[in-house]
N, C-alpha and C positions, 0 to 999 in steps of 0.2 A: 530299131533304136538308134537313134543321132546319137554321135559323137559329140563331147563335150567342149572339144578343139579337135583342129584339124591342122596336124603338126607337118611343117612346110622342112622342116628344117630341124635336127636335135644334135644338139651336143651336150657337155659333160663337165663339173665344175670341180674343185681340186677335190671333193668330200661324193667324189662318183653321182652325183645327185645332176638329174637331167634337167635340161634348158633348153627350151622351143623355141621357134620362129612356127607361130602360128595363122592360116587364112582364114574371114571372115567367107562367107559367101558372096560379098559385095567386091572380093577380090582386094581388101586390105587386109594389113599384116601387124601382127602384136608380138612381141615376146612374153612367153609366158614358164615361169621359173616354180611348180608348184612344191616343190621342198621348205622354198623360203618365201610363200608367198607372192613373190613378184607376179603383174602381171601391167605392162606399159599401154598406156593407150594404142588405140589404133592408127596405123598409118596407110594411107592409100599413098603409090608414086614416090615413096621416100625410102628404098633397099638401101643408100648411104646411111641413116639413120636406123633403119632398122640392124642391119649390120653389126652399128657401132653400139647399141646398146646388146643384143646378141653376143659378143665379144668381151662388153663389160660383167654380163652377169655369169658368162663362161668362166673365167677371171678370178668372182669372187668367189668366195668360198665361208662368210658370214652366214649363221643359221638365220638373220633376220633380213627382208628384204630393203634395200637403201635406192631411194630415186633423186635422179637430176633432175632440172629445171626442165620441166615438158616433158616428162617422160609420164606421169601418173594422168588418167583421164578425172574432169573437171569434178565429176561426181563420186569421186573416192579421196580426195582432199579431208583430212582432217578438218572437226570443226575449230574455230580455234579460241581459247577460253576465255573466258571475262576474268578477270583478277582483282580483285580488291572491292566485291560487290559482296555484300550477305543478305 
């Protein structure tokens, strides 16, 4: 049976709840926060960013997950609503 992630890295946020640095098999890397949802796109060659959001979401301690600019992959983007159409 595979693994559903393959955690590179864990640490632990203010509410004990665990927080990955996980590897793709192509040898990129994600954080992935399954308490609060989070999970950042992939990054190949980029451990300063991987890092730095690793760190942020060590950090928070929100039951809901919250992303920066570039951190969510393109196809988990909210759709975003039409307003004022019936």
């Amino acid at each position: 049976m595979d693994k559903l992630f393959n955690p590179v890295k864990t640490g632990y946020d203010p509410r004990n709840r665990p927080v990955f640095i996980c590897e793709n098999e192509d040898g990129s890397q994600f954080v992935y926060k399954p308490g609060s949802g989070f999970k950042s796109r992939s990054f190949l060659n980029e451990d300063a960013r991987i890092e730095t959001i690793f760190n942020r979401q060590v950090a928070c301690g929100h039951a809901h997950a919250f992303y920066e600019e570039g951190e969510r992959e393109e196809a988990e983007k909210s759709p975003e609503l039409e307003s004022g159409k019936d």
